[in-house]
Structure formats: structure tokens, C-alpha cells
Residue frames as qw, qx, qy, qz and C-alpha x, y, z in Angstrom:
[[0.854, -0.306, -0.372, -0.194, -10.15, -15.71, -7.90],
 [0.204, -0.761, 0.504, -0.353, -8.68, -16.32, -4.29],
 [0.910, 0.119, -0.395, -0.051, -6.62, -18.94, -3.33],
 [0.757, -0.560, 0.335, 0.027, -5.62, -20.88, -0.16],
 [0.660, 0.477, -0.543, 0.206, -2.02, -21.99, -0.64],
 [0.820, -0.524, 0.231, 0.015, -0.25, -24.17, 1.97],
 [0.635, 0.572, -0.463, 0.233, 3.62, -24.41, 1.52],
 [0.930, -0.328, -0.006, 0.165, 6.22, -26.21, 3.52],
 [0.461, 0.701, -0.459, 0.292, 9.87, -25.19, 4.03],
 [0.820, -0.160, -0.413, 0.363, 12.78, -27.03, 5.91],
 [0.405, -0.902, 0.077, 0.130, 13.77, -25.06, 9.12],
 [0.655, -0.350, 0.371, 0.557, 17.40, -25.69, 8.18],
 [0.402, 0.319, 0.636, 0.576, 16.57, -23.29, 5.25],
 [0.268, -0.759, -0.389, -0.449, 14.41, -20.71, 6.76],
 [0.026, -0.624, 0.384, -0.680, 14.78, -20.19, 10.19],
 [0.663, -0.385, 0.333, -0.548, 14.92, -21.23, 13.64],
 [0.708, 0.476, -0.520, 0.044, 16.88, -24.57, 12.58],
 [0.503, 0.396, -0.652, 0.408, 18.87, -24.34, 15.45],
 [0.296, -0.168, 0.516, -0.786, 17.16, -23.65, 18.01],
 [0.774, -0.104, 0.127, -0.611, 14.81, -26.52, 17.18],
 [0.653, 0.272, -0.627, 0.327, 18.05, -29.12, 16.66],
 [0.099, 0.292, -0.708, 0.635, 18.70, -28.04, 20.18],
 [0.425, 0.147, 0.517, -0.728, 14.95, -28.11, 21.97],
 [0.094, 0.011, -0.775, -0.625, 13.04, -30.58, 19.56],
 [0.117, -0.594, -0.786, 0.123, 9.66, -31.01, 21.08],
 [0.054, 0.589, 0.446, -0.671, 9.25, -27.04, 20.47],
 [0.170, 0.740, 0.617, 0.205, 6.21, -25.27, 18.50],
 [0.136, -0.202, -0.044, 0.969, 6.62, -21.81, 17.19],
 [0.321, 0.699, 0.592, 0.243, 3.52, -19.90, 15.49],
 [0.247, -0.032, 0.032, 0.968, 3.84, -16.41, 14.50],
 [0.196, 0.781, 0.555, -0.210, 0.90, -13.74, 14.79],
 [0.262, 0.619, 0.385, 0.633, 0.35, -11.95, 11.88],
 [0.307, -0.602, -0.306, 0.671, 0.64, -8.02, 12.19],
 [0.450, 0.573, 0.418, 0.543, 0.09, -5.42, 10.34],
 [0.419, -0.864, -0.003, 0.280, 1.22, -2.15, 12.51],
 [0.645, -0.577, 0.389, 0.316, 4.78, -2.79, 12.14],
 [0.546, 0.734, -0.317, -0.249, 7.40, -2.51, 9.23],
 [0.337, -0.398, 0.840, -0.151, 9.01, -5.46, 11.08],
 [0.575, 0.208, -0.669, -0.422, 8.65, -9.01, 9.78],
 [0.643, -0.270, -0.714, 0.068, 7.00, -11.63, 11.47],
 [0.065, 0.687, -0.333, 0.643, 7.55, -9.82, 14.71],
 [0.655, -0.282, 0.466, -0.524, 5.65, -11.67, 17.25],
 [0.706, 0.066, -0.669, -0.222, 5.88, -15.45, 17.42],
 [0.647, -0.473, 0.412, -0.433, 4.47, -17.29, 20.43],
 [0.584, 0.300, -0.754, 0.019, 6.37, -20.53, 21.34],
 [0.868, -0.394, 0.068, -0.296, 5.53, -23.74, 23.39],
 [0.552, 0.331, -0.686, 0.339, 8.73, -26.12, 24.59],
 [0.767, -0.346, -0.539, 0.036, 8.81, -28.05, 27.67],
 [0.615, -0.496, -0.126, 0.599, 11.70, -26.15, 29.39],
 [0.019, 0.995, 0.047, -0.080, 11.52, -22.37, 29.31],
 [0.008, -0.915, 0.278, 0.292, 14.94, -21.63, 29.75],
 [0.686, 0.114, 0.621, 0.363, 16.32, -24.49, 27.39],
 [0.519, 0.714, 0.378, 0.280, 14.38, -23.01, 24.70],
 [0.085, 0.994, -0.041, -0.048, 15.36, -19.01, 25.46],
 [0.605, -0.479, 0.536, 0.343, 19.38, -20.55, 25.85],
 [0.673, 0.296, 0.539, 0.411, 18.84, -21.94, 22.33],
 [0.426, 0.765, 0.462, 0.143, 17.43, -18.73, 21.00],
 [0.014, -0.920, 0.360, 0.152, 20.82, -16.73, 21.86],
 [0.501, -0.383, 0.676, 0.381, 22.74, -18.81, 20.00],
 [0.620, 0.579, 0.466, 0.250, 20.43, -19.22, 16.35],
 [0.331, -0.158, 0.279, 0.888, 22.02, -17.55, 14.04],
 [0.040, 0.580, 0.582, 0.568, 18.57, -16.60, 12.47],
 [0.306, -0.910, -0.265, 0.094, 17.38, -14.72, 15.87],
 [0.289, 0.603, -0.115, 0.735, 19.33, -11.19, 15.95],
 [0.039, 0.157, -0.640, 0.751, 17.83, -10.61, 19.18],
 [0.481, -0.538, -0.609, -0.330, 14.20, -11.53, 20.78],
 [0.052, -0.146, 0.543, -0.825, 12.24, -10.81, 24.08],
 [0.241, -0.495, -0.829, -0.102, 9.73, -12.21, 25.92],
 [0.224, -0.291, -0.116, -0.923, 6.54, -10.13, 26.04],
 [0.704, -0.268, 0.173, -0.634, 4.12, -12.15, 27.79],
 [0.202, 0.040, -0.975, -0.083, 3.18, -15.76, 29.06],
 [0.734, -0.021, -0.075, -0.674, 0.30, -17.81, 28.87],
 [0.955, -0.133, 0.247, -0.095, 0.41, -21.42, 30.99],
 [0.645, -0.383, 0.509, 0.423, 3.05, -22.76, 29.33],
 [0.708, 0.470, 0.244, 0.467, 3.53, -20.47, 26.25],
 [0.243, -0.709, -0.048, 0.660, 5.02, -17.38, 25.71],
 [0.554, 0.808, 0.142, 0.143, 5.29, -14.50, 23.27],
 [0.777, -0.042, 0.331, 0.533, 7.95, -13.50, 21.88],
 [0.493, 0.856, -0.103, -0.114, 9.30, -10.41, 19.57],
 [0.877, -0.126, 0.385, 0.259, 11.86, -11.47, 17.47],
 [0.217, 0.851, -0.231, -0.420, 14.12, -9.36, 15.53],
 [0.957, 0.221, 0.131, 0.132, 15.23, -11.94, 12.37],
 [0.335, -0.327, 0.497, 0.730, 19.02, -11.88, 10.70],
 [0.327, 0.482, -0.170, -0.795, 18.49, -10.56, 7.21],
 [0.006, 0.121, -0.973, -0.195, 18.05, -13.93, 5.47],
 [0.055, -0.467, -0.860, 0.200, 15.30, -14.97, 7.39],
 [0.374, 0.677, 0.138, -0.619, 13.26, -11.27, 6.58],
 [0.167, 0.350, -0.539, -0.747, 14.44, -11.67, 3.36],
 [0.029, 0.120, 0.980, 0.158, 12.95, -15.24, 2.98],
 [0.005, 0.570, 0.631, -0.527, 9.56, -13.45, 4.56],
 [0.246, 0.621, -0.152, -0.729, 9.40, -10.21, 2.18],
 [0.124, 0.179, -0.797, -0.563, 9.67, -12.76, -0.94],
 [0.052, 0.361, 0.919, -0.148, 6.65, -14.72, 0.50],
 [0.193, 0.824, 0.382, -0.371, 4.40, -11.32, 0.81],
 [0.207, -0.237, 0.418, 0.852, 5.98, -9.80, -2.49],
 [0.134, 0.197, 0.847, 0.475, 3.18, -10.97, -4.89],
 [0.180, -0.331, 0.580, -0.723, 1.31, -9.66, -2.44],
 [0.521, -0.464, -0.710, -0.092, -0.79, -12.57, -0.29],
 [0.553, -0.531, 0.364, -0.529, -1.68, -12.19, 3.48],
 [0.419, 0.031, -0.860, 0.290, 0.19, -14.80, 5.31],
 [0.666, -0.288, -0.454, -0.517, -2.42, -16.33, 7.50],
 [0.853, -0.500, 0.150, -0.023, -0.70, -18.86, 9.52],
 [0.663, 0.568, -0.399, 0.279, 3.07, -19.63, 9.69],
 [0.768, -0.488, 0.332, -0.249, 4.38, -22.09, 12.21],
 [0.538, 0.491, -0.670, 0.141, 7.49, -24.17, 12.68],
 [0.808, -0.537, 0.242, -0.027, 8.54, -27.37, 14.33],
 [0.407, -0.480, 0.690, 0.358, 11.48, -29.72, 13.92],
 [0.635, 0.376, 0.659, 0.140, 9.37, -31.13, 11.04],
 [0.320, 0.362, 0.413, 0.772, 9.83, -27.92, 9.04],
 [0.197, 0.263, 0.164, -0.930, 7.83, -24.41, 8.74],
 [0.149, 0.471, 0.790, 0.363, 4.26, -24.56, 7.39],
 [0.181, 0.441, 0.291, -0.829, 2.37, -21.51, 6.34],
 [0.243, 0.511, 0.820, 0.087, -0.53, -20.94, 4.74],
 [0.206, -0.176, 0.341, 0.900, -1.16, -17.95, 2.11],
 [0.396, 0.649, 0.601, -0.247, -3.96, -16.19, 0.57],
 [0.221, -0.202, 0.369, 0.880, -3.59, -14.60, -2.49],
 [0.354, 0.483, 0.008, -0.801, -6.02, -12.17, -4.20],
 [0.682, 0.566, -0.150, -0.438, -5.20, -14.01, -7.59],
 [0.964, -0.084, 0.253, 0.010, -4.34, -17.24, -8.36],
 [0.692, 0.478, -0.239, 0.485, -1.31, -16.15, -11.38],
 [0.032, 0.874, -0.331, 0.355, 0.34, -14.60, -8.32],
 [0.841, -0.480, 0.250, 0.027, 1.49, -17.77, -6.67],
 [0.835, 0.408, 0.208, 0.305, 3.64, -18.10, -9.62],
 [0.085, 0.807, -0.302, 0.501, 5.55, -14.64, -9.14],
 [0.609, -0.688, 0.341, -0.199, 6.12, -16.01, -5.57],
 [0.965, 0.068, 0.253, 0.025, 7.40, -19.43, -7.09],
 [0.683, 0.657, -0.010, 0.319, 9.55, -17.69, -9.39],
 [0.442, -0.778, 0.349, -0.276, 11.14, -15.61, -6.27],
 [0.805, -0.448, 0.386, 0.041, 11.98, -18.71, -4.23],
 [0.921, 0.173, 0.203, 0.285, 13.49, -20.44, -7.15],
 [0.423, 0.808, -0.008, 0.410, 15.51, -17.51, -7.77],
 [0.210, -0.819, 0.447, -0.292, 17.02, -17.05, -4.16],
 [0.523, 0.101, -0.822, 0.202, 17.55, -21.12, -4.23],
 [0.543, -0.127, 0.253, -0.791, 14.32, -21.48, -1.74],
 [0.340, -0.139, -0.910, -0.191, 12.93, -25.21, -1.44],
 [0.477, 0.070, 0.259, -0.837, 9.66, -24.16, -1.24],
 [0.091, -0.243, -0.935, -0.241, 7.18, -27.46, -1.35],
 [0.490, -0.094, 0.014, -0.867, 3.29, -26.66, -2.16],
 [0.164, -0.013, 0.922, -0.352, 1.62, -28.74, -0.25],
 [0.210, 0.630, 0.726, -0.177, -2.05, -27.44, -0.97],
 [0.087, -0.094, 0.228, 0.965, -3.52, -25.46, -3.39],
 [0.029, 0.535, 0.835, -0.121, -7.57, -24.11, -3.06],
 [0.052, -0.239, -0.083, -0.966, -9.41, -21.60, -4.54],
 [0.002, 0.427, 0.685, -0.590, -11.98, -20.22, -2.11],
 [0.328, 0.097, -0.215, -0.915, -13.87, -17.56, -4.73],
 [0.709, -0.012, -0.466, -0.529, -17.78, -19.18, -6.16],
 [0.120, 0.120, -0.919, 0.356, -17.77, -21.04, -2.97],
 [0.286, -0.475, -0.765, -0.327, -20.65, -22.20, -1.55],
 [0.322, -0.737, -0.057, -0.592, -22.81, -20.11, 1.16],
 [0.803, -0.508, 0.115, -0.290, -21.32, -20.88, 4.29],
 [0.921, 0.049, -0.130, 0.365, -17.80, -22.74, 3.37],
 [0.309, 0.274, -0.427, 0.804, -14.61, -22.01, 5.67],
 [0.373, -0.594, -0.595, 0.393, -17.25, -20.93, 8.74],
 [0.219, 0.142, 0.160, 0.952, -17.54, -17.49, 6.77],
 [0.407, 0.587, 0.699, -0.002, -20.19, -15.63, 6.09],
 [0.488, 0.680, 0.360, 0.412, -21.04, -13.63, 2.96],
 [0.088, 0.961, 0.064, 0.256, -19.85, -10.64, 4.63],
 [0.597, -0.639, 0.435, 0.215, -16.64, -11.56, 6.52],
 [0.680, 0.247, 0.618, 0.306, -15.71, -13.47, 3.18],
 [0.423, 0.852, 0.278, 0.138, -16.33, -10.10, 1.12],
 [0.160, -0.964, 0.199, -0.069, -14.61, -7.89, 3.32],
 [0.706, -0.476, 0.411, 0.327, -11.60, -10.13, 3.69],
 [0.584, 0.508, 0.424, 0.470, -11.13, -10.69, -0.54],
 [0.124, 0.936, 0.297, 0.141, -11.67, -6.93, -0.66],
 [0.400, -0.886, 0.214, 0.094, -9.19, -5.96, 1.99],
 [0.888, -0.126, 0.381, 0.226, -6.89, -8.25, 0.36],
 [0.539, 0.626, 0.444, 0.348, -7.32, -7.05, -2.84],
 [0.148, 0.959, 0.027, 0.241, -6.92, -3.49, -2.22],
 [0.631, 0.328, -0.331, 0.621, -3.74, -4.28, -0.10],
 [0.371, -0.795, 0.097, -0.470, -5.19, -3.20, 3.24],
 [0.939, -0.294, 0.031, 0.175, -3.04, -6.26, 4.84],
 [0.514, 0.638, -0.231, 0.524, 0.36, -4.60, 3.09],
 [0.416, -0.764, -0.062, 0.490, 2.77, -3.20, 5.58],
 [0.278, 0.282, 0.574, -0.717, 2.28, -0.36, 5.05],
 [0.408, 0.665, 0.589, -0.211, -1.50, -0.23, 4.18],
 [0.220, 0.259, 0.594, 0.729, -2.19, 0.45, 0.67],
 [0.219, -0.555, -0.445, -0.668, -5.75, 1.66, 1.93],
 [0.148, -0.191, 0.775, -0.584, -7.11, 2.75, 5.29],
 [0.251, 0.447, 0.765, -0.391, -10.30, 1.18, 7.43],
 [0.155, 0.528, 0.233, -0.802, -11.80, 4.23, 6.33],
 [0.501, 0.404, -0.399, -0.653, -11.98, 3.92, 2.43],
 [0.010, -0.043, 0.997, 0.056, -12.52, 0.42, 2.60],
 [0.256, 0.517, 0.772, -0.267, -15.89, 0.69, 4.12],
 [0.401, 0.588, 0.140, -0.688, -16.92, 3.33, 2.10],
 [0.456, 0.228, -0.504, -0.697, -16.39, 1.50, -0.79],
 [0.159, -0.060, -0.964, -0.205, -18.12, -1.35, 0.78],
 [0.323, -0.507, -0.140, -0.787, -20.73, 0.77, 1.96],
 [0.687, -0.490, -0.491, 0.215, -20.57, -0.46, 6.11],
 [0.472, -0.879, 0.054, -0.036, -19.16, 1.59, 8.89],
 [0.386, 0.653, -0.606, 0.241, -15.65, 1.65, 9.69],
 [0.517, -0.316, 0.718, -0.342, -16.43, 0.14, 13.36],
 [0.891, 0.295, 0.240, -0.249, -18.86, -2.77, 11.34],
 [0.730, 0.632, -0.254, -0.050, -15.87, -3.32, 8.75],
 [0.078, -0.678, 0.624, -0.381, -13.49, -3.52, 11.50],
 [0.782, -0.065, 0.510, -0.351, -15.46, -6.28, 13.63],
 [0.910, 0.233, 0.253, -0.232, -15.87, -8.22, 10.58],
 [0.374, 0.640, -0.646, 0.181, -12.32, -8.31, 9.76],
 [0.284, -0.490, 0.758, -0.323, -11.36, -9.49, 13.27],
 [0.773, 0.082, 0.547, -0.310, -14.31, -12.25, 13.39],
 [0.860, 0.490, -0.133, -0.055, -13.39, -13.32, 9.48],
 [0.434, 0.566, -0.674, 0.193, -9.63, -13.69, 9.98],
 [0.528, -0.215, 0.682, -0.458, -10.69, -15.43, 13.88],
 [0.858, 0.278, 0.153, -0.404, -12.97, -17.74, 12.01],
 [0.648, 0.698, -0.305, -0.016, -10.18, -18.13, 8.85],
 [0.144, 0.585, -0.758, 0.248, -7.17, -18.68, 10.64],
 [0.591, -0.134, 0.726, -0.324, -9.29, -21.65, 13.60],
 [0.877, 0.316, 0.232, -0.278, -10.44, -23.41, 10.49],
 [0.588, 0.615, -0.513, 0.118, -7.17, -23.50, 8.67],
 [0.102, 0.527, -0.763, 0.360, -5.55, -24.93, 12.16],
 [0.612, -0.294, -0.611, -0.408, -8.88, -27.06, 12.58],
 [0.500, -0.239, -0.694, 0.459, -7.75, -27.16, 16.54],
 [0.152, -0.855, -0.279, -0.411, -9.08, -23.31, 16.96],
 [0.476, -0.827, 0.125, 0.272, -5.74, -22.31, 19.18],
 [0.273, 0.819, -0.456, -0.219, -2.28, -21.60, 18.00],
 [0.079, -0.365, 0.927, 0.015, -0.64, -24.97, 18.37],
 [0.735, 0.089, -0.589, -0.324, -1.95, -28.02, 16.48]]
């Protein structure tokens, strides 16, 4: 059975701590990737005063080194190469293995939000944190399987194909499976299995942030 999880960790524990002591009115979110043997790599941030914020971020001790890849109005992306801590904290999260979803930080803390194939595997994650001394608070905890037709702004086939892709560990870095054997064992195209990834995790990710952009 799959299950939404929503957990909560203190930036002064995780990352990016300092750099939101210094610049408190900014909003990271990270976009999920799945290219890359890098962690978190990309995280677009909002903050009143550009070069406040980029001032802070050569001084956190979590940021090894970052660059800004693009801007949009008054955000910008980011790649961000973490200290080893902060991946480490990241690799324990996807160990069990979920698919981190959403995972965003203000001064109020980090919140991300976790899908896991099978519900005993939140417990293997739990057991992690508590082992690296992790204060890891579960905020929410939903199972999404034997839903009803139409809940989360799925439908029956975005909803399959995510669980599936999940399951087989096509979200992993790296991919357990490709595009290719996926559809064939769900019997769709690769282009048609593709699409309905993008539009299920597009769908999945505005309904989990209920504001349908990256910043609440």
C-alpha cells in the first residue's frame, strides 16, 4: 500500500540554517531530479534581496559551493553542491527507497513530503534518522492505495503508472528500470508512459502544495 508521509526537520539540523538566520523572509524548494547522482541538486529560492541571500550562501557551512542557473521575476535557480552531512541527511531519507516529492525550507524548518511504495518502509527510514541522531517530526501520515476514483486530481492511469514506477525503482538514482520496460510491462508506449508521468507527478506535487507553484 502507498503512503503520503509529510515530515518536518529543524534547518539548524539539516541544512541551510544559516543562511536563513541571516536572510529570514527566504523560501527554498528543491526540484526533484532524477538524471543526476547528485543530491537535491537544483533548489529554486525566493528572498527579497538577491545579493543578501547569495552573500549568505558563501558563508553556510552546509552549501560547498552553488550557482545560479536561471531567474524567474523574483526567483532564481540554483545548483547546489551540499557539505557531506547535508547529502548524507538526503541519502537516509531515499534509502528505504520513497520518491521525495516536495522538500522546501524556511526559517520555520524544512518540510518534505515522501511517497513510499510500502507503508513498513517508513519505519526503516525512522530507524535511520534515529540512528544518525536526526529529529525527524512526522507530521502526516496517508495511505493513497484503494482510493477512491478521482482522489489527489489523479486519474486511474497517472496513479498506476506513478505506484508502478515507484515500485520498480524507476525514481532511484540510478534507475532501477528504464521508460522502456516500464511500459511494456504496463502495456502503453514509452512516449504515453512518459506524458503520464510528467502530468501525474505535475498534478501530485500542485495538490500536495495546494497553491499549484513552488512557494506556498
Amino acid at each position: 500500500m502507498s503512503t503520503l508521509v509529510e515530515v518536518r526537520i529543524s534547518v539548524d539540523e539539516f541544512a541551510l540554517g544559516a543562511t536563513l538566520q541571516r536572510v529570514t523572509e527566504a523560501r527554498f524548494v528543491c526540484e526533484r531530479t532524477v538524471h543526476t547522482d547528485e543530491t537535491m541538486p537544483l533548489v529554486w529560492a525566493r528572498a527579497p534581496d538577491r545579493v543578501a541571500l547569495e552573500t549568505a550562501l558563501d558563508s553556510d557551512a552546509t552549501v560547498e559551493r552553488w550557482s545560479r542557473l536561471s531567474t524567474a521575476g523574483d526567483e532564481w535557480l540554483y545548483r547546489i553542491e551540499w557539505d557531506y552531512d547535508t547529502r548524507l541527511v538526503f541519502r537516509i531519507l531515499a534509502a528505504s527507497p520513497p520518491v521525495v516529492l516536495t522538500a522546501q525550507a524556511s526559517r520555520h524548518g524544512w518540510s518534505l513530503r515522501l511517497l513510499y511504495p510500502e507503508r513498513e518502509m517508513i519505519e526503516r527510514t525512522l530507524s535511520f534518522c534515529d540512528e544518525m541522531d536526526i529529529s525527524l517530526d512526522v507530521v502526516q501520515i496517508q495511505d493513497v492505495s484503494n482510493r477512491p476514483v478521482g482522489s489527489h486530481g489523479l486519474t486511474d492511469e497517472q496513479y498506476d503508472a506513478l505506484v508502478t514506477a515507484a515500485e520498480r525503482g524507476y525514481f532511484d538514482v540510478p534507475r532501477a528500470v528504464t521508460l522502456e520496460d516500464l511500459a511494456d510491462e504496463l502495456g502503453v508506449s514509452h512516449q504515453a508512459l512518459s506524458e503520464r508521468l510528467r502530468r501525474g507527478n505535475s498534478v501530485l506535487v500542485d495538490k500536495l502544495l495546494q497553491h499549484g507553484t513552488a512557494f506556498e
